[in-house]
VOMI-980101 format. One record per residue (C-alpha): residue number from 1; x, y, z; residue in three letters. Coordinates in pm, 1 decimal. Each point is the difference from the previous one (the first is absolute). Example, Ala and Ser with C-alpha at 12.3 -4.5 7.8 and 13.67 -1.06 7.14 Angstrom:
<sites>
pos=1, east=1230.0, north=-450.0, up=780.0, code=ALA
pos=2, east=137.0, north=344.0, up=-66.0, code=SER
</sites>
This chain:
<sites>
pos=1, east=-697.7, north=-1804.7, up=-36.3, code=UNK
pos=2, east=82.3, north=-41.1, up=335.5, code=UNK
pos=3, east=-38.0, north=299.5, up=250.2, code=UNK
pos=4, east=323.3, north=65.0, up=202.3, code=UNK
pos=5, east=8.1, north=164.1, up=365.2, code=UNK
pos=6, east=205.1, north=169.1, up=240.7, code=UNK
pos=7, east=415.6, north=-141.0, up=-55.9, code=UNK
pos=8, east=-102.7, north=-184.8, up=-327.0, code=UNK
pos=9, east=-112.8, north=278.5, up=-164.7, code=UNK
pos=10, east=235.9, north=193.7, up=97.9, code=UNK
pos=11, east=244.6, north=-260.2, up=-169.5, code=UNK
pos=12, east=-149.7, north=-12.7, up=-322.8, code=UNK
pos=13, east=14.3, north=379.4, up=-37.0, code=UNK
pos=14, east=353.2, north=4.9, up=92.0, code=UNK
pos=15, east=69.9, north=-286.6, up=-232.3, code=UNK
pos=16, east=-198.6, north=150.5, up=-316.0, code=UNK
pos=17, east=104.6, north=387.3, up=116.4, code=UNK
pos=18, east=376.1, north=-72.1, up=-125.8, code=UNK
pos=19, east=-172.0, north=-52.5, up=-379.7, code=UNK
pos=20, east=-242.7, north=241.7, up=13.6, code=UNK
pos=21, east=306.2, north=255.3, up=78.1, code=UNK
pos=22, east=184.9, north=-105.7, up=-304.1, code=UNK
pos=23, east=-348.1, north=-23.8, up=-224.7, code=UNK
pos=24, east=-62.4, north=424.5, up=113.1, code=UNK
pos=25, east=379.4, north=25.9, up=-85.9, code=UNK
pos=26, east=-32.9, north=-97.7, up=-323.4, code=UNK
pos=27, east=-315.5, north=187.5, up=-71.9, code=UNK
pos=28, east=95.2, north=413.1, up=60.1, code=UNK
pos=29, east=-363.7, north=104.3, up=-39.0, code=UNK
pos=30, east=-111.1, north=-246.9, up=254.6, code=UNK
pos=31, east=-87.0, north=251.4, up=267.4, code=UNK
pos=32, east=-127.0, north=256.4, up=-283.4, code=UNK
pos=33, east=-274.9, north=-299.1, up=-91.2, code=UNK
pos=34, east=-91.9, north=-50.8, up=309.2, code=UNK
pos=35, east=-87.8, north=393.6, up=122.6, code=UNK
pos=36, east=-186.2, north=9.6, up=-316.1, code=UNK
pos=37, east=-223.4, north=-319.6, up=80.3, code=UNK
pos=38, east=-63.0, north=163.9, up=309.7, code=UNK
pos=39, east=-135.5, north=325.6, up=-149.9, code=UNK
pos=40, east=-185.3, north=-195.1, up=-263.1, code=UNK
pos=41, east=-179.0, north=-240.9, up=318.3, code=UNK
pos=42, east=-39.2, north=314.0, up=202.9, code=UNK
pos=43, east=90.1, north=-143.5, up=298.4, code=UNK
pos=44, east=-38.7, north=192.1, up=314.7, code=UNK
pos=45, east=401.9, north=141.1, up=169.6, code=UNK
pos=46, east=121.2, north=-37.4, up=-357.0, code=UNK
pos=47, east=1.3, north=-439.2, up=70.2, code=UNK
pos=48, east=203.9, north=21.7, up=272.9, code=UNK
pos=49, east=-247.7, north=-185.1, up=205.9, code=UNK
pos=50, east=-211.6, north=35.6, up=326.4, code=UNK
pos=51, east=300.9, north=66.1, up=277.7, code=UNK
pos=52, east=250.2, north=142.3, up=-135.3, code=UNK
pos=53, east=133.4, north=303.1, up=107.9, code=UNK
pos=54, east=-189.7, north=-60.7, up=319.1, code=UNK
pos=55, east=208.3, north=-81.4, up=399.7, code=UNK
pos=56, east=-175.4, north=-192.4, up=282.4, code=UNK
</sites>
């Protein structure tokens, strides 16, 4: 697999977000799964990840 940077990356997420929309469309307990993976990993800030929530 080849690691992408900066404006590539940013390319392939926009090109792959438009199916991954439709994919959590068509699956209502998407967001529901993925809270409870979080609990069940215990993941520190509930898995939202190291900066958010923070400025600066």
């Amino acid at each position: 697999m080849t690691l992408l940077r900066d404006e590539h990356l940013a390319a392939a997420f926009d090109h792959a977000s438009r199916t991954y929309d439709t994919l959590v469309a068509a699956n209502p307990g998407y967001h529901a799964h993925l809270r409870r993976s979080v609990h069940r990993l215990g993941l520190p800030g509930q898995g939202q990840g190291p900066n958010r929530g923070r400025t600066g």
